[in-house]
Backbone as CSV, one residue per row, in Angstrom:
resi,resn,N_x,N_y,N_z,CA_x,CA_y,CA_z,C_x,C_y,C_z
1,UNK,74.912,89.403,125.102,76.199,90.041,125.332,77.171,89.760,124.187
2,UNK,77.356,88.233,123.571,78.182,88.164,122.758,77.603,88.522,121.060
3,UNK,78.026,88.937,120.600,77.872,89.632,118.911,78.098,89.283,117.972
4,UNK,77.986,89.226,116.544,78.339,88.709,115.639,77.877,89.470,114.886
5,UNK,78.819,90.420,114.265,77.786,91.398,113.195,78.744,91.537,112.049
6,UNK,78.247,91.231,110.865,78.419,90.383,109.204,78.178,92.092,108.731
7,UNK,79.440,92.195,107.371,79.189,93.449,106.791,80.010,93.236,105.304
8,UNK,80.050,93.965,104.300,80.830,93.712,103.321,80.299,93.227,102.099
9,UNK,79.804,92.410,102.212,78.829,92.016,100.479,78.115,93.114,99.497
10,UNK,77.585,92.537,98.962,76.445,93.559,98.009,77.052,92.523,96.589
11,UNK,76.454,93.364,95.623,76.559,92.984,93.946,77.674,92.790,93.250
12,UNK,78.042,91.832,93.036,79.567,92.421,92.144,78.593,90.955,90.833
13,UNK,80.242,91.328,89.928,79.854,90.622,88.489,81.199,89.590,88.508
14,UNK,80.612,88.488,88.226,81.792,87.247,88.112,82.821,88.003,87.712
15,UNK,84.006,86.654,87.997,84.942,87.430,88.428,85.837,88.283,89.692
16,UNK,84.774,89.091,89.875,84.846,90.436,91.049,85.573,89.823,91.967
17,UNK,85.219,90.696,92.629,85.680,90.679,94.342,85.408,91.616,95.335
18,UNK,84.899,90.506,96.563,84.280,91.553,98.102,85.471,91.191,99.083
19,UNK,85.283,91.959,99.984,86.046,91.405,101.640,84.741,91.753,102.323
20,UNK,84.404,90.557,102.655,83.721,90.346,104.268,84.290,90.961,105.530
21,UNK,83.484,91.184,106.496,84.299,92.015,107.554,83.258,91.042,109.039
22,UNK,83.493,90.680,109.776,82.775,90.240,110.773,83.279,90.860,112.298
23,UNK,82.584,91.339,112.594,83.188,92.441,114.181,82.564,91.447,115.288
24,UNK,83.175,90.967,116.088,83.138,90.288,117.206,83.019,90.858,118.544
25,UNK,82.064,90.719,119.640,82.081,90.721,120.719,82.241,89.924,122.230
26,UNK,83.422,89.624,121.911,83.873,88.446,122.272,85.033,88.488,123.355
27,UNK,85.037,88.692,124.525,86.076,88.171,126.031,86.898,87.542,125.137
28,UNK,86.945,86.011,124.772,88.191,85.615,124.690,88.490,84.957,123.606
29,UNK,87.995,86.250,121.965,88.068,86.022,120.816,89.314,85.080,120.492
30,UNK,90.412,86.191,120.647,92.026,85.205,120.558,92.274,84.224,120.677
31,UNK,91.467,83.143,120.795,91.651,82.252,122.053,90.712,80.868,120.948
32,UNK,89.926,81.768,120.354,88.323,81.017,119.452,88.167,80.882,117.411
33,UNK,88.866,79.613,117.299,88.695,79.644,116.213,86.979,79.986,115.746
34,UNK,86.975,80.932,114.360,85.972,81.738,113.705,86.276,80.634,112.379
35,UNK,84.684,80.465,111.957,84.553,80.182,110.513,83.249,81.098,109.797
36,UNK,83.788,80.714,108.570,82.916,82.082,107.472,82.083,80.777,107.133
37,UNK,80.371,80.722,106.771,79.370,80.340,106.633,78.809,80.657,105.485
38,UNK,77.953,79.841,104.563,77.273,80.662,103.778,75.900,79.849,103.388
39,UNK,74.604,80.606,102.812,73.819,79.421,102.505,72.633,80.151,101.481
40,UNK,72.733,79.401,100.474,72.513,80.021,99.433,70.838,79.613,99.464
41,UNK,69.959,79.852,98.658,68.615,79.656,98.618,68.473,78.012,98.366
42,UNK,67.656,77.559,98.865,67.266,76.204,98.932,68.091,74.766,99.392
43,UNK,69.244,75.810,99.847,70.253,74.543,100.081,70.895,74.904,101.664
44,UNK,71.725,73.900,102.368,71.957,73.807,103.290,73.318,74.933,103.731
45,UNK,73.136,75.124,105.079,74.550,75.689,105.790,75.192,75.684,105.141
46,UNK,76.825,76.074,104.570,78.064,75.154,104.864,79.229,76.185,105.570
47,UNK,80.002,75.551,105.571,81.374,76.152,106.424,82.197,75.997,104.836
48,UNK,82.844,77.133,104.504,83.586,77.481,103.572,85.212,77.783,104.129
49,UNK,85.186,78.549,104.791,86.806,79.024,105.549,86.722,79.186,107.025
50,UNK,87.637,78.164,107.882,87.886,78.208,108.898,89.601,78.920,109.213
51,UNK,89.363,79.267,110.520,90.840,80.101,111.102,90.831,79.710,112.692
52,UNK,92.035,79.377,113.127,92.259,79.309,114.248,92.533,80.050,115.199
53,UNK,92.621,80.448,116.166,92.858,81.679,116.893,93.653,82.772,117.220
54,UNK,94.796,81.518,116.727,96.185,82.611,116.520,96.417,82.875,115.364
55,UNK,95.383,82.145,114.679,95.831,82.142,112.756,96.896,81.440,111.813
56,UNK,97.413,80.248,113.048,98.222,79.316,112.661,97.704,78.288,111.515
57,UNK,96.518,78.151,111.676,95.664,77.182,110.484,94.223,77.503,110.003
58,UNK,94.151,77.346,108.894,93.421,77.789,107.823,92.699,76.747,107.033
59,UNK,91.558,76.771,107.097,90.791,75.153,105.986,89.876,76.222,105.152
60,UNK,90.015,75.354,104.291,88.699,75.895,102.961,87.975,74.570,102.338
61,UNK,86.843,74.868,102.498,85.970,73.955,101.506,86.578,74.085,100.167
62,UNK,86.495,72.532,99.107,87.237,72.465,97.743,86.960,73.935,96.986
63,UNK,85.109,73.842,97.146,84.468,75.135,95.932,85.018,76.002,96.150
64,UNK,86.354,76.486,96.993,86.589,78.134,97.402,87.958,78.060,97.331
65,UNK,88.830,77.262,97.194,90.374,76.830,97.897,91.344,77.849,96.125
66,UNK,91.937,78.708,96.429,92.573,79.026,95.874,91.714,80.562,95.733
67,UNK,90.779,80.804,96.035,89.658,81.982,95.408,89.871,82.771,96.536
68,UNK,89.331,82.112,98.227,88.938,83.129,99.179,90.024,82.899,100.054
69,UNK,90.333,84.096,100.788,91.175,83.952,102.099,90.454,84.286,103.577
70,UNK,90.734,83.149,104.311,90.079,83.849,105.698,91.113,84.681,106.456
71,UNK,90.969,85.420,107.080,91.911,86.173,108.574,91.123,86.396,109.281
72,UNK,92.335,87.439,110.646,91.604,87.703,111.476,92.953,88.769,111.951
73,UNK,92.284,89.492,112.995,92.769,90.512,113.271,92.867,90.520,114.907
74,UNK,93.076,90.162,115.676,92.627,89.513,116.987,92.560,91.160,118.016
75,UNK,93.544,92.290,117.683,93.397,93.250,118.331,91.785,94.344,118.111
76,UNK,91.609,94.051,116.587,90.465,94.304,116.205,88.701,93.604,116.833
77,UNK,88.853,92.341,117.008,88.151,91.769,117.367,87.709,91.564,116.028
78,UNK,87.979,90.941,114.789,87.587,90.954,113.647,88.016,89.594,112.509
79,UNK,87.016,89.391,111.994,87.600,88.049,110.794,86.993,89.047,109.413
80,UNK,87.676,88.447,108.399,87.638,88.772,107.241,87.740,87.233,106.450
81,UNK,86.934,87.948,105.519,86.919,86.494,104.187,87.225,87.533,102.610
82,UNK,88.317,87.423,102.643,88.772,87.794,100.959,88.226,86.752,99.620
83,UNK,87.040,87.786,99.289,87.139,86.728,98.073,86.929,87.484,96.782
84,UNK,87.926,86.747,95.673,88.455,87.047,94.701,88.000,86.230,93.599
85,UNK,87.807,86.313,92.559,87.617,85.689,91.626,86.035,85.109,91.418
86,UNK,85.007,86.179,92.526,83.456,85.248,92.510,83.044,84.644,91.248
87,UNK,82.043,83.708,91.748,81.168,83.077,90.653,79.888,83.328,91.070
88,UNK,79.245,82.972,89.596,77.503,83.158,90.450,77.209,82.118,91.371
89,UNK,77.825,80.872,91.240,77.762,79.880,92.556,77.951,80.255,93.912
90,UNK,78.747,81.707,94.117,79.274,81.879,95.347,77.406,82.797,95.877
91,UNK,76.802,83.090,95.240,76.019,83.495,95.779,75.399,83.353,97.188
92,UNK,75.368,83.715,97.744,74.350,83.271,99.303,74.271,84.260,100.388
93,UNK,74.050,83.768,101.460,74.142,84.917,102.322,75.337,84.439,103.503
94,UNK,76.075,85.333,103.692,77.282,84.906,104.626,77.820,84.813,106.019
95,UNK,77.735,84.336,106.636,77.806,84.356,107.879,78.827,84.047,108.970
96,UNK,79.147,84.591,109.657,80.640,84.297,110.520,80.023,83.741,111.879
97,UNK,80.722,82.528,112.343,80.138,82.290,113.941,81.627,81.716,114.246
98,UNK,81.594,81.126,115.692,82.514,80.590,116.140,82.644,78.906,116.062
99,UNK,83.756,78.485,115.563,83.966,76.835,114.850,83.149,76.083,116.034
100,UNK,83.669,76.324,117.358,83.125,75.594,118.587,82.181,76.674,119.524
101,UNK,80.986,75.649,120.230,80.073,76.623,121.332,79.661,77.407,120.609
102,UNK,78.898,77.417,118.824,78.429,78.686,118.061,77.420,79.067,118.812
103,UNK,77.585,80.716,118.772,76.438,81.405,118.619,75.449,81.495,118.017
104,UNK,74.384,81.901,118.165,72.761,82.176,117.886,73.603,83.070,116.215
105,UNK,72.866,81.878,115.138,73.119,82.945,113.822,72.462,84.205,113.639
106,UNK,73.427,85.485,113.263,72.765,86.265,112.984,72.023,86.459,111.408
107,UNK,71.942,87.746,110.801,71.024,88.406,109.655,72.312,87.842,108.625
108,UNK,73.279,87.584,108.632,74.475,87.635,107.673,74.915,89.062,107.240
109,UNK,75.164,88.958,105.470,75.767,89.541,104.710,75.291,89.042,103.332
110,UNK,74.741,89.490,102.754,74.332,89.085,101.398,75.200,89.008,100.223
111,UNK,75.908,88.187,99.431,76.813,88.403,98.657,75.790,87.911,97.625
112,UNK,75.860,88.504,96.256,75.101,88.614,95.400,76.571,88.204,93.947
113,UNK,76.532,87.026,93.016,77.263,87.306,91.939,76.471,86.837,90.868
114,UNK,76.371,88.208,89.885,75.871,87.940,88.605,76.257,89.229,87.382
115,UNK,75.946,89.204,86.612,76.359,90.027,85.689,75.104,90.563,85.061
C-alpha cells in the first residue's frame, strides 16, 4: 500500500544539475520526516539530506552541504533533492525513504556525473 517512487536523474557533466522528485504514498506523509539516500557501486547506503515534516529542519551530510537542497511539498505528497553543482563523486543511485519505520527500498533513481 505504501510507495516510494524515485524519478529525476539521468547524465549530466560536472558541474550540472538534476532535481530529484520522490512521489509518496503515504496517510500521514506531513507528519514523517523523508531522507534522500544514495549508494554508489561498491560502497555502503548513506543518508545525504534529511527534512522534517513540516520542513522546519534540514541536515546534510558534509560531501553535499552547500551543493544540494532537500524539500518537500506536503500537499503534493512529494520530496525533492536539488542538486547543483554535481561531481563525479555524486554518482550513485538515489533513493528517498522515510527517516523513521523505513520502507522496503525501492529501484531508486540513477544519477550518473561525468563528462
Amino acid at each position: 500500500q505504501v510507495q516510494l517512487v524515485e524519478s529525476g536523474g539521468g547524465l549530466v557533466q560536472p558541474g550540472g544539475s538534476l532535481r530529484l522528485s520522490c512521489a509518496v504514498s503515504e496517510t500521514f506523509f506531513g507528519i514523517r520526516g523523508m531522507g534522500w539516500y544514495r549508494q554508489a557501486p561498491g560502497k555502503q547506503r548513506e543518508l545525504v539530506a534529511s527534512i522534517s515534516g513540516a520542513a522546519v529542519f534540514t541536515n546534510y551530510t558534509d560531501s553535499v552541504k552547500g551543493r544540494f537542497t532537500i524539500s518537500r511539498d506536503n500537499a503534493k505528497k512529494t520530496v525533492y533533492l536539488q542538486m547543483n553543482n554535481l561531481k563525479p563523486e555524486d554518482t550513485a543511485v538515489y533513493y528517498c525513504n522515510f527517516l523513521r519505520n523505513s520502507h522496503s527500498w525501492g529501484q531508486g533513481t540513477q544519477v550518473t556525473v561525468s563528462s
